[in-house]
PDB file of N, CA, C, O and CB in Angstrom:
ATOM      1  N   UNK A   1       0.664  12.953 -89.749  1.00  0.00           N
ATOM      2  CA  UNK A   1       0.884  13.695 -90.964  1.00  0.00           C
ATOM      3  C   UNK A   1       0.078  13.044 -92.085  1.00  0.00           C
ATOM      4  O   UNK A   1       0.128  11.844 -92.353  1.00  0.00           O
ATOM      5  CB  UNK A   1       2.390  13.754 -91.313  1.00  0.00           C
ATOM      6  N   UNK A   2      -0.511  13.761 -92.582  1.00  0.00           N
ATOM      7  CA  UNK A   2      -1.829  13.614 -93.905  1.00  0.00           C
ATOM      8  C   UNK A   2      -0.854  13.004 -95.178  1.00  0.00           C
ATOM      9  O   UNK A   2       0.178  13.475 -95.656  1.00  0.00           O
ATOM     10  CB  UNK A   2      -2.743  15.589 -94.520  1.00  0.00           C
ATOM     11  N   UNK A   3      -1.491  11.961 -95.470  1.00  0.00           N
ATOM     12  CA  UNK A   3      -0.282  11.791 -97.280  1.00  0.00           C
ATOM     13  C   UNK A   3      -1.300  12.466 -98.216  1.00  0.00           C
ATOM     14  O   UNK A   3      -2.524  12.547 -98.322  1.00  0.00           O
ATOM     15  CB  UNK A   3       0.151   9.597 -98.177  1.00  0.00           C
ATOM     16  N   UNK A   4      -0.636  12.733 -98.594  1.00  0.00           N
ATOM     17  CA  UNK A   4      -0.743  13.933-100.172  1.00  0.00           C
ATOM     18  C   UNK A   4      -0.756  12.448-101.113  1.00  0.00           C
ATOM     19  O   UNK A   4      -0.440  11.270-100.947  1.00  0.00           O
ATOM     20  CB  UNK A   4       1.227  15.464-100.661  1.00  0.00           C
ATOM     21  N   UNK A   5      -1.444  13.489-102.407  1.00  0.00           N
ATOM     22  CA  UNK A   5      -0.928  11.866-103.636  1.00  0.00           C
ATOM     23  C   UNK A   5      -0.098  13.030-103.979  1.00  0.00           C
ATOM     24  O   UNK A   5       0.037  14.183-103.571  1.00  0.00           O
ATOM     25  CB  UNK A   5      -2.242  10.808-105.283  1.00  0.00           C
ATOM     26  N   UNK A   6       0.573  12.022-105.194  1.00  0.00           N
ATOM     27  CA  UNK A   6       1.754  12.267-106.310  1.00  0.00           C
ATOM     28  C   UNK A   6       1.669  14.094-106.493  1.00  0.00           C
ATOM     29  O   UNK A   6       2.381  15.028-106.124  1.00  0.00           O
ATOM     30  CB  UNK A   6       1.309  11.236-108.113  1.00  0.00           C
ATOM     31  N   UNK A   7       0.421  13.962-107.250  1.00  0.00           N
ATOM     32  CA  UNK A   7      -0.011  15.389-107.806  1.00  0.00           C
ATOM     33  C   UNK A   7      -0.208  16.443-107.720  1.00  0.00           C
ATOM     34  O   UNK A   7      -0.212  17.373-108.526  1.00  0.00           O
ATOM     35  CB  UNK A   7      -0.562  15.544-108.067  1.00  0.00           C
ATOM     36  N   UNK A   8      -0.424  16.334-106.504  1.00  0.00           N
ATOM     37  CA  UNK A   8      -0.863  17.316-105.598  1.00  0.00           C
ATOM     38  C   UNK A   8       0.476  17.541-104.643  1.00  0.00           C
ATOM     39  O   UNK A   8       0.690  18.669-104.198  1.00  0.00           O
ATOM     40  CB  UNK A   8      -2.264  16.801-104.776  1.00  0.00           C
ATOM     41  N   UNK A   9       1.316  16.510-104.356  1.00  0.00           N
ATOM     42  CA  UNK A   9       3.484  16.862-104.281  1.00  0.00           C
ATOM     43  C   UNK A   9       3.595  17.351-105.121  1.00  0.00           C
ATOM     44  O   UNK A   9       3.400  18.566-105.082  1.00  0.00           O
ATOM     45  CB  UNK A   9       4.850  15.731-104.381  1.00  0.00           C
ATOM     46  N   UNK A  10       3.943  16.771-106.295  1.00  0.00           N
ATOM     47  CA  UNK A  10       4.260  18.249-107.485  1.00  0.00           C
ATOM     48  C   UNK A  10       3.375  19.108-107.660  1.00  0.00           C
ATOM     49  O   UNK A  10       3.773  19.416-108.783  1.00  0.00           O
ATOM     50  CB  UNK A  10       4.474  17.977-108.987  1.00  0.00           C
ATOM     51  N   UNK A  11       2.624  19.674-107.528  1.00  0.00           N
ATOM     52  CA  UNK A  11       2.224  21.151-107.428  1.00  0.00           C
ATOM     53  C   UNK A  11       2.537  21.838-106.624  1.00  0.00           C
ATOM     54  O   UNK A  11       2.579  23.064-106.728  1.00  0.00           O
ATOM     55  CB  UNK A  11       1.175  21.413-107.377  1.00  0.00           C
ATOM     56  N   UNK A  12       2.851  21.127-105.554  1.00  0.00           N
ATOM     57  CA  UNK A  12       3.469  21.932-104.028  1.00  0.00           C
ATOM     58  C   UNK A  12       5.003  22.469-104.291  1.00  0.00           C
ATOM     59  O   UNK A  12       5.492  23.557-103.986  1.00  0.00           O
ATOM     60  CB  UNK A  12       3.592  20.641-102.494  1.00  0.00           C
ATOM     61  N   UNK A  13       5.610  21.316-104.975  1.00  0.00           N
ATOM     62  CA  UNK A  13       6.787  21.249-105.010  1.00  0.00           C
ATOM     63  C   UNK A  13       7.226  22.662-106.484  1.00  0.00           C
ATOM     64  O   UNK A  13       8.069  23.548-106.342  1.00  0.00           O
ATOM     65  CB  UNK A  13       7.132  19.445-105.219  1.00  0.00           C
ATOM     66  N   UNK A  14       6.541  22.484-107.484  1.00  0.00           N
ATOM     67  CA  UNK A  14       6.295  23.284-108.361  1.00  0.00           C
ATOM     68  C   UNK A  14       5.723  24.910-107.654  1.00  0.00           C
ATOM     69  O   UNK A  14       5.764  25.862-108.434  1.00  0.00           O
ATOM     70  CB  UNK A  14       5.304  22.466-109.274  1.00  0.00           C
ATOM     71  N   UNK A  15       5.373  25.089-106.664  1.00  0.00           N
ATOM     72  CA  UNK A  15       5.193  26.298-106.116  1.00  0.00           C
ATOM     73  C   UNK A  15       6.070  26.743-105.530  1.00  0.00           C
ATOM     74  O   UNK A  15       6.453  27.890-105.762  1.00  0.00           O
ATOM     75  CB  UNK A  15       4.346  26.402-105.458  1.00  0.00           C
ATOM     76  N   UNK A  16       6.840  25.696-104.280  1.00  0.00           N
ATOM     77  CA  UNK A  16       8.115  26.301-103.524  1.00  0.00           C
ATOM     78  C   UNK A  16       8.912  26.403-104.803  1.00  0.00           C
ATOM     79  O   UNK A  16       9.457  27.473-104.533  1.00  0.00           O
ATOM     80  CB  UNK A  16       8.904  25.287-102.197  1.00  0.00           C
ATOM     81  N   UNK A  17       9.193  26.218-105.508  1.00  0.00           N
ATOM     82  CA  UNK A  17      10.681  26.301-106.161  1.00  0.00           C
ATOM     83  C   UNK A  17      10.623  27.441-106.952  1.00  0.00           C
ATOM     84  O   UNK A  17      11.630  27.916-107.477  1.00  0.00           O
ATOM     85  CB  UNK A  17      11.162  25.024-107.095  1.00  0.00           C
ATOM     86  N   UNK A  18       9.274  28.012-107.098  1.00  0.00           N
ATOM     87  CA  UNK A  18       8.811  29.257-108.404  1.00  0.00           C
ATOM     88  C   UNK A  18       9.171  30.539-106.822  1.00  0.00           C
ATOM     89  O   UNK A  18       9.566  31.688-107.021  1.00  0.00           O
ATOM     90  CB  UNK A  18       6.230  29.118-109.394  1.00  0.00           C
ATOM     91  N   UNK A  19       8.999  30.152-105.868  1.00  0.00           N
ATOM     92  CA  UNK A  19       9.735  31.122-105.027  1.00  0.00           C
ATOM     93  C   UNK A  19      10.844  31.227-104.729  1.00  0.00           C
ATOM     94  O   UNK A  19      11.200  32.136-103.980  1.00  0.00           O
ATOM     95  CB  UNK A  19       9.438  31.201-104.129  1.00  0.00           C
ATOM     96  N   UNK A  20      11.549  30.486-105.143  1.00  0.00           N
ATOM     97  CA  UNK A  20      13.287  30.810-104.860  1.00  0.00           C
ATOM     98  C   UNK A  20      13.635  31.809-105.907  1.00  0.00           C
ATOM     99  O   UNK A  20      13.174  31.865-107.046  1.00  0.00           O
ATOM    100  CB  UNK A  20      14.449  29.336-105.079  1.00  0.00           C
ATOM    101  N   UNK A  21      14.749  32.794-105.209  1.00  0.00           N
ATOM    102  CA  UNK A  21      15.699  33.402-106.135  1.00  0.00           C
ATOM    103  C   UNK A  21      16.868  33.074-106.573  1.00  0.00           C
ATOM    104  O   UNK A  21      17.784  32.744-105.820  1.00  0.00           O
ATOM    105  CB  UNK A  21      15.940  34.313-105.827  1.00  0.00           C
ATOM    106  N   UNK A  22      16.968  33.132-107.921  1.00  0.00           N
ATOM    107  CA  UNK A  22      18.197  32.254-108.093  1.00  0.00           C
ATOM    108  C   UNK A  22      19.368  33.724-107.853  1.00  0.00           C
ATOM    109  O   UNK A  22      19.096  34.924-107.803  1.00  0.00           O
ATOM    110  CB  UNK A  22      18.238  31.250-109.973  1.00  0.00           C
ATOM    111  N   UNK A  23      20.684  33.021-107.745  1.00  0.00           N
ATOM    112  CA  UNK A  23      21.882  34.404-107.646  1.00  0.00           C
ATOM    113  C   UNK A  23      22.007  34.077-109.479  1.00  0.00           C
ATOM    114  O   UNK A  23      21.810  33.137-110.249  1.00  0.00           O
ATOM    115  CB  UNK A  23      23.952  34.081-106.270  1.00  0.00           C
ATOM    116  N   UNK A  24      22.472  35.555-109.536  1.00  0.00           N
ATOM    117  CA  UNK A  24      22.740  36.239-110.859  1.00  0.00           C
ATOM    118  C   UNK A  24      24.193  35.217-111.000  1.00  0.00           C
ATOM    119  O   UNK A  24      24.886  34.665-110.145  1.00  0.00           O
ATOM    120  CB  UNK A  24      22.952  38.279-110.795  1.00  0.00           C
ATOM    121  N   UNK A  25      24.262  35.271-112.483  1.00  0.00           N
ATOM    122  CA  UNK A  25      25.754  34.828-112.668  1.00  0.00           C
ATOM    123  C   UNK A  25      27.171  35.628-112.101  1.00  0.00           C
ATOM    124  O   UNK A  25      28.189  34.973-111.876  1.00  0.00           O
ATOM    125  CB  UNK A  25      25.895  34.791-114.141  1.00  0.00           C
ATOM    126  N   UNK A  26      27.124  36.965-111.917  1.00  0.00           N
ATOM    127  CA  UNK A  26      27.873  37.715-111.345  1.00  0.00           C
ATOM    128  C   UNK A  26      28.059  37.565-110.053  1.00  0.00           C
ATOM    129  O   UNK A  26      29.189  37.691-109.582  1.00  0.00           O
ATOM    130  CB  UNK A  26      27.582  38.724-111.571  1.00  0.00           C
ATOM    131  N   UNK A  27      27.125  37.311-109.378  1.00  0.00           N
ATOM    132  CA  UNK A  27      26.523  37.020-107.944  1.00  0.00           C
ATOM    133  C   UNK A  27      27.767  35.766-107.502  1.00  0.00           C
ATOM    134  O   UNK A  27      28.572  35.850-106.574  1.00  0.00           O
ATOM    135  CB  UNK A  27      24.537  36.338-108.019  1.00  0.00           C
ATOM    136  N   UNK A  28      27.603  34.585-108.520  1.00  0.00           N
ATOM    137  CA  UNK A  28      28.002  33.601-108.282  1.00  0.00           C
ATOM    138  C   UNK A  28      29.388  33.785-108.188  1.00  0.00           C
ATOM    139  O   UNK A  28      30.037  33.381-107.224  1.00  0.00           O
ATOM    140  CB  UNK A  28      27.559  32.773-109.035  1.00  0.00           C
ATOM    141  N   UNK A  29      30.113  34.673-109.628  1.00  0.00           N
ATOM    142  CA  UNK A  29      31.145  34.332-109.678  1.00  0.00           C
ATOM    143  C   UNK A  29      32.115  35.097-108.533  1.00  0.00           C
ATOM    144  O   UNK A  29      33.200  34.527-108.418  1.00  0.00           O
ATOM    145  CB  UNK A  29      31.412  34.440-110.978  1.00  0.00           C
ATOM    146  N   UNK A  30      31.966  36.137-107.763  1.00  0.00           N
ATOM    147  CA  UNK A  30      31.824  36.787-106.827  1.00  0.00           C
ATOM    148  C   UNK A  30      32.060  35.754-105.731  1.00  0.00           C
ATOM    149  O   UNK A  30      33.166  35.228-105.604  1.00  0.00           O
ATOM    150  CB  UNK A  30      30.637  37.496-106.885  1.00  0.00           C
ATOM    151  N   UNK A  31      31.044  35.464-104.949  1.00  0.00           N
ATOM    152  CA  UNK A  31      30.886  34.111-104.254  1.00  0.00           C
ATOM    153  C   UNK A  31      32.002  33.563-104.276  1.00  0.00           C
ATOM    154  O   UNK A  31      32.654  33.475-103.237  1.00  0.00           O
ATOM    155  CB  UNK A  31      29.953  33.188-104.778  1.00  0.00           C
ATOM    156  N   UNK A  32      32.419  33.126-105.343  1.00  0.00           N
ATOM    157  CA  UNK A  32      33.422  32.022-105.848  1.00  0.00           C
ATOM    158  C   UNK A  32      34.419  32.283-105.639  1.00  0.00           C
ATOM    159  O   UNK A  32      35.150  31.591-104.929  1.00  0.00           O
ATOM    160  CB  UNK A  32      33.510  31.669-107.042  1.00  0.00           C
ATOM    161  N   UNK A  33      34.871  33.686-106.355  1.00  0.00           N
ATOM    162  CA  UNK A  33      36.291  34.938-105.768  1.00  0.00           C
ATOM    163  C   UNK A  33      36.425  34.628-104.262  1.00  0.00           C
ATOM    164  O   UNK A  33      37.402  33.967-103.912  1.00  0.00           O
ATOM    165  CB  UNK A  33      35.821  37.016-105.894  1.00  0.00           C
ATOM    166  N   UNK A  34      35.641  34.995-103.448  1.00  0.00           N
ATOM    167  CA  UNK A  34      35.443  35.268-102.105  1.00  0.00           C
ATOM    168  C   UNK A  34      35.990  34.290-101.772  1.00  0.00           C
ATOM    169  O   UNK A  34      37.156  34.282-101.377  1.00  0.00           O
ATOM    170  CB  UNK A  34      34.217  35.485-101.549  1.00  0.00           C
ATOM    171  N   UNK A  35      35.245  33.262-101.865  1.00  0.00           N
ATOM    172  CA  UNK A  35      35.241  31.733-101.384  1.00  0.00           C
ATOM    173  C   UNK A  35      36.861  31.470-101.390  1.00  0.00           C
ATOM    174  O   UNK A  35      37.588  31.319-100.408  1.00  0.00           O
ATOM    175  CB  UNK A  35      34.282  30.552-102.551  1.00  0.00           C
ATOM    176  N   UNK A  36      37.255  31.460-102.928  1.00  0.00           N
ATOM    177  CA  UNK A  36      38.939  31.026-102.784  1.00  0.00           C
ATOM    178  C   UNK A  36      40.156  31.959-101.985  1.00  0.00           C
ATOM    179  O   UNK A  36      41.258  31.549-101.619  1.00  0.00           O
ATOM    180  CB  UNK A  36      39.517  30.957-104.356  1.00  0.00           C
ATOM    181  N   UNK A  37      39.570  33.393-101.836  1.00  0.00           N
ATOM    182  CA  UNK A  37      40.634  34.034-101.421  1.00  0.00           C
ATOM    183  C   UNK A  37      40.744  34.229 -99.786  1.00  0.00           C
ATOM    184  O   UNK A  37      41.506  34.966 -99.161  1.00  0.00           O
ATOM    185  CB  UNK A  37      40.614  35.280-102.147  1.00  0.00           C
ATOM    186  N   UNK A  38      39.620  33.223 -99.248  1.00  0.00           N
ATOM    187  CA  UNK A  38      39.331  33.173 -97.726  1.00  0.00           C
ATOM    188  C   UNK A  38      40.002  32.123 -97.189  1.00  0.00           C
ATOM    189  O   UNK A  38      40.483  32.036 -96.059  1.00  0.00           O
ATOM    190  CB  UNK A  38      37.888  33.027 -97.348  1.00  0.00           C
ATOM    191  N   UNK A  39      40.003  30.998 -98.446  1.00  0.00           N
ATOM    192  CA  UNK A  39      40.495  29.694 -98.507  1.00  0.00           C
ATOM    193  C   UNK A  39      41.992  29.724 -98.248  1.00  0.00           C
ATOM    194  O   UNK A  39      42.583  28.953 -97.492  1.00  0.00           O
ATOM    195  CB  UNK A  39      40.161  29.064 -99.827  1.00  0.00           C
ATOM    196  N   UNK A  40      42.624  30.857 -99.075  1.00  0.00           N
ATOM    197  CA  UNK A  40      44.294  30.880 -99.194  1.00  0.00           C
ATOM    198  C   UNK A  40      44.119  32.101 -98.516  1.00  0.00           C
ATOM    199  O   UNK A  40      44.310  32.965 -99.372  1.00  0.00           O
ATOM    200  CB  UNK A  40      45.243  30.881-100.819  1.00  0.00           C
ATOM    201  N   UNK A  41      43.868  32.620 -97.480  1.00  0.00           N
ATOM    202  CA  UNK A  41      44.186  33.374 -96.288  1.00  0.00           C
ATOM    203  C   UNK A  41      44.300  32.389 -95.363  1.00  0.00           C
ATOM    204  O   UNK A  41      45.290  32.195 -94.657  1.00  0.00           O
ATOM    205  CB  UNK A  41      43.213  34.426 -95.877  1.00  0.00           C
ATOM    206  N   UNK A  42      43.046  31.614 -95.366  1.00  0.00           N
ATOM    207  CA  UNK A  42      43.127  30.877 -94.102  1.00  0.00           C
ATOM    208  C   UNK A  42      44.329  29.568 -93.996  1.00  0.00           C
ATOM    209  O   UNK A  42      44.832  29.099 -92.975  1.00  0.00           O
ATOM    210  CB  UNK A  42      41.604  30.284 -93.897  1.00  0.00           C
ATOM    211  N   UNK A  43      44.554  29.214 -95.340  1.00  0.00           N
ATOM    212  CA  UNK A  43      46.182  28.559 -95.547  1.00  0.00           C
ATOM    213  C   UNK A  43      47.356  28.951 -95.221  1.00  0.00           C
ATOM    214  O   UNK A  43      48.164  28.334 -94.526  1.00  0.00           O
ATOM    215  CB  UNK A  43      46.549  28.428 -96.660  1.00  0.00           C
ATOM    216  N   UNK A  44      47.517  30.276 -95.850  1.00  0.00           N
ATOM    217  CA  UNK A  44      48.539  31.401 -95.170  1.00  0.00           C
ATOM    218  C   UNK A  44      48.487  31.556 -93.426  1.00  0.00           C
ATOM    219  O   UNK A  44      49.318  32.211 -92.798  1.00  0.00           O
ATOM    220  CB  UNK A  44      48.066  33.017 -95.852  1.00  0.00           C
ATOM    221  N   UNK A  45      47.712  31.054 -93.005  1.00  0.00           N
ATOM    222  CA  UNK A  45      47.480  31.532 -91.604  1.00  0.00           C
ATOM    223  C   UNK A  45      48.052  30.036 -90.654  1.00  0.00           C
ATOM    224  O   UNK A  45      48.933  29.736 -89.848  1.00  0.00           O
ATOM    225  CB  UNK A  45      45.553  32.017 -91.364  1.00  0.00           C
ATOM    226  N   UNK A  46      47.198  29.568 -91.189  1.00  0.00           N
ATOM    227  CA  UNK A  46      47.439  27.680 -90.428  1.00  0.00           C
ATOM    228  C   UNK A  46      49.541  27.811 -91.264  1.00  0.00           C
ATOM    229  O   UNK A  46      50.529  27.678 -90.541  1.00  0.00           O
ATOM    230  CB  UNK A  46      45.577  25.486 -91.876  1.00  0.00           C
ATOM    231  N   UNK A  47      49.601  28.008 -92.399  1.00  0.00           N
ATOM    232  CA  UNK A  47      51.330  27.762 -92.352  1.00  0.00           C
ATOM    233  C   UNK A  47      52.547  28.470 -91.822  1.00  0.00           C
ATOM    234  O   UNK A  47      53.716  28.182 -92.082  1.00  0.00           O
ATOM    235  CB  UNK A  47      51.750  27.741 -93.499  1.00  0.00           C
ATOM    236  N   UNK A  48      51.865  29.984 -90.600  1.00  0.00           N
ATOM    237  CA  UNK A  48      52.525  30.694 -90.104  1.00  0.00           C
ATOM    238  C   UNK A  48      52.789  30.139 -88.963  1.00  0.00           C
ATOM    239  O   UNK A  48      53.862  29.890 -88.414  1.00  0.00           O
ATOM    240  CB  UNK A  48      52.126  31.761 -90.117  1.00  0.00           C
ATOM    241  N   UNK A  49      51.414  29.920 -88.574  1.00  0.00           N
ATOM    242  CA  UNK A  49      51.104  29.107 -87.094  1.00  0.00           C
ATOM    243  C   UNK A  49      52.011  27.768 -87.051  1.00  0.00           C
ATOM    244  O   UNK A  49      52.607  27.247 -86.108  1.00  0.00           O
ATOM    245  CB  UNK A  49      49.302  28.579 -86.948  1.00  0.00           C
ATOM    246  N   UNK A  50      51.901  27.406 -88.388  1.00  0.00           N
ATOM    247  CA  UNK A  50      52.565  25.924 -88.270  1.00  0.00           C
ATOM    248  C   UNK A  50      53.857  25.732 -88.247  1.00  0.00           C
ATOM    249  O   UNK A  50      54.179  24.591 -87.916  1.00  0.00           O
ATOM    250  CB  UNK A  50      52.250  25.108 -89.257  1.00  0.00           C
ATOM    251  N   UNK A  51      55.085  26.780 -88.591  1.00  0.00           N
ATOM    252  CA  UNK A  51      55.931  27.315 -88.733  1.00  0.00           C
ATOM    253  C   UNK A  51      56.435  27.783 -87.633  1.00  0.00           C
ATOM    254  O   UNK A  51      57.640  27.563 -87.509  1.00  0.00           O
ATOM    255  CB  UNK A  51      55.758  27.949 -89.483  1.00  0.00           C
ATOM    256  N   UNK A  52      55.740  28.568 -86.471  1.00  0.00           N
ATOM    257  CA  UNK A  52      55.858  29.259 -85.277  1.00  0.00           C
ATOM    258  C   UNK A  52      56.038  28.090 -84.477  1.00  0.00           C
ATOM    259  O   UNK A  52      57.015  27.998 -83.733  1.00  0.00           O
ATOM    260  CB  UNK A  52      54.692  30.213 -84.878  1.00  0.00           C
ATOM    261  N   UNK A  53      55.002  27.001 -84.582  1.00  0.00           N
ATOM    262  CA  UNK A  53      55.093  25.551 -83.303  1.00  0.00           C
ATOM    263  C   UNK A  53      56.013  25.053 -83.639  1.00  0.00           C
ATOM    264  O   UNK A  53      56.622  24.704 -82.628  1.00  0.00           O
ATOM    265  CB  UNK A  53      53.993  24.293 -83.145  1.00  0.00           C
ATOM    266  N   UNK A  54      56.714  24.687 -84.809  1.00  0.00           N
ATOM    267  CA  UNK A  54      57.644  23.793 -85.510  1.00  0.00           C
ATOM    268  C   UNK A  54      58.960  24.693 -84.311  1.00  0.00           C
ATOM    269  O   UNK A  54      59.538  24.302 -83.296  1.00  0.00           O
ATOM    270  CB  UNK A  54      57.717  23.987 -87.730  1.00  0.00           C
ATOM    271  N   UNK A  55      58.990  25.926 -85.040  1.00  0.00           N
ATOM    272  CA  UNK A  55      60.453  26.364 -84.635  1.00  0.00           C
ATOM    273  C   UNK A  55      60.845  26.824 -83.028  1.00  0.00           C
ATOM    274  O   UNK A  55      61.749  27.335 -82.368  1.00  0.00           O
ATOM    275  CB  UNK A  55      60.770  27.641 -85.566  1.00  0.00           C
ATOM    276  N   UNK A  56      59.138  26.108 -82.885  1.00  0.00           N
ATOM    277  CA  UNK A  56      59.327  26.677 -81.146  1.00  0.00           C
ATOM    278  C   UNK A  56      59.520  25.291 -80.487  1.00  0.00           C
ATOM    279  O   UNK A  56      60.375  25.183 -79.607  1.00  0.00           O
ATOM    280  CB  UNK A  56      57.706  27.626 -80.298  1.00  0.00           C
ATOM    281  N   UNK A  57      58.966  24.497 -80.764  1.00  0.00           N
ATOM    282  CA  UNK A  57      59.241  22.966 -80.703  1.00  0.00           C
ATOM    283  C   UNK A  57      60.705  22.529 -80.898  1.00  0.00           C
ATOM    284  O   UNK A  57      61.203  21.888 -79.973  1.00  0.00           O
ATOM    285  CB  UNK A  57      58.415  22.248 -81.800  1.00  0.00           C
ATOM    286  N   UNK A  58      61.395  22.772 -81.889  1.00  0.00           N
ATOM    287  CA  UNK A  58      62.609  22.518 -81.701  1.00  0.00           C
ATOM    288  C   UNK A  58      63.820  23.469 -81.295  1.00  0.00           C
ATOM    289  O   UNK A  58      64.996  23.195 -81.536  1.00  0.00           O
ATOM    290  CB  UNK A  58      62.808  22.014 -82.665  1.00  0.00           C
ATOM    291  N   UNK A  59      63.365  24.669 -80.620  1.00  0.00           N
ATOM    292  CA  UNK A  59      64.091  25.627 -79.663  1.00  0.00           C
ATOM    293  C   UNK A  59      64.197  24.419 -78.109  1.00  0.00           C
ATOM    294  O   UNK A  59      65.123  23.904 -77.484  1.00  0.00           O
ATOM    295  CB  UNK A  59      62.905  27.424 -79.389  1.00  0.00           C
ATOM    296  N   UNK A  60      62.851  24.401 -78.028  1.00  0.00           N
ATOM    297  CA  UNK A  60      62.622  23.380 -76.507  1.00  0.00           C
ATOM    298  C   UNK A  60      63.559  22.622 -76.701  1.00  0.00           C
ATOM    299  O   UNK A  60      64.512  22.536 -75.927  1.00  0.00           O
ATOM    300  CB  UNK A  60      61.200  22.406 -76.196  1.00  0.00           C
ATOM    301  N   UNK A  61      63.384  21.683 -78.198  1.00  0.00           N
ATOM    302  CA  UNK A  61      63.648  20.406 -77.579  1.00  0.00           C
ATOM    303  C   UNK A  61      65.762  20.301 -77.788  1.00  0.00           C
ATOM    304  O   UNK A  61      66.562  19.488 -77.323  1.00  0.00           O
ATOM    305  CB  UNK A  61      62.462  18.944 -78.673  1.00  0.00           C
ATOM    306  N   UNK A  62      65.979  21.623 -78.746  1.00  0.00           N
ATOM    307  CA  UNK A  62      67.477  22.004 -78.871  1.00  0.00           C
ATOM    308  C   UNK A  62      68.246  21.855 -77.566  1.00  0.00           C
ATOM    309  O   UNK A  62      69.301  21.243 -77.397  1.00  0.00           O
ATOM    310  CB  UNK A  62      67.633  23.496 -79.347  1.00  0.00           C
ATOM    311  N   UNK A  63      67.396  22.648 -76.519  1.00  0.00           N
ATOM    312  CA  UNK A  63      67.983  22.889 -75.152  1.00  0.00           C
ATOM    313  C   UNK A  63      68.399  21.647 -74.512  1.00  0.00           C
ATOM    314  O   UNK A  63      69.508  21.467 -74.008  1.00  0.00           O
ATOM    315  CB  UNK A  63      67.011  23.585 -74.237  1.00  0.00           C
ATOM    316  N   UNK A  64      67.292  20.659 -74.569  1.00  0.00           N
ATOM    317  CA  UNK A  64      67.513  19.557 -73.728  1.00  0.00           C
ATOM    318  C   UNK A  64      68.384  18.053 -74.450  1.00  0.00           C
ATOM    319  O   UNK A  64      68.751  17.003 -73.921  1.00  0.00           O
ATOM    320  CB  UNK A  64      65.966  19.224 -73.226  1.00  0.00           C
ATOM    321  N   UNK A  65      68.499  18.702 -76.238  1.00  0.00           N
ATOM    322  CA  UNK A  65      69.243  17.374 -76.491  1.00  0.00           C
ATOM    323  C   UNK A  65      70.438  17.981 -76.960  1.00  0.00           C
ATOM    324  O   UNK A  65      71.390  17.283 -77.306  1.00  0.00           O
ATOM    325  CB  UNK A  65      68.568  16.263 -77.568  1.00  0.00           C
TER     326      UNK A  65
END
C-alpha cells in the first residue's frame, strides 16, 4: 500500500465526507421514536417470558417440595 502525504489525506478525506448524506432532523427524531418504542416492546416481551419461567418454575418445584 502506497503512503499518501498529509495533503493529499485531507483532500481525500474532504471528498468522501462531501458525499455523505446527512438524515434531516425529522429523519433523526423519527429514528429515535422508533428506536425507544422497539426498546420497550422488546422489555415488555423478555418480562412476560420472564414471568411465564418464574411461575412455571415454581409450579415444578411446588409439586416436589
Amino acid at each position: 500500500m502506497a503512503m499518501t502525504n498529509p495533503i493529499q489525506f485531507i483532500q481525500q478525506v474532504r471528498a468522501e465526507v462531501s458525499k455523505v448524506v446527512w438524515p434531516t432532523r425529522r429523519e433523526v427524531f423519527l429514528t429515535t421514536v422508533m428506536v425507544f418504542i422497539m426498546a420497550a416492546l422488546t422489555a415488555v416481551f423478555f418480562a412476560i417470558v420472564d414471568i411465564l419461567i418464574r411461575s412455571g418454575l415454581q409450579g415444578v418445584l411446588g409439586m416436589f417440595g
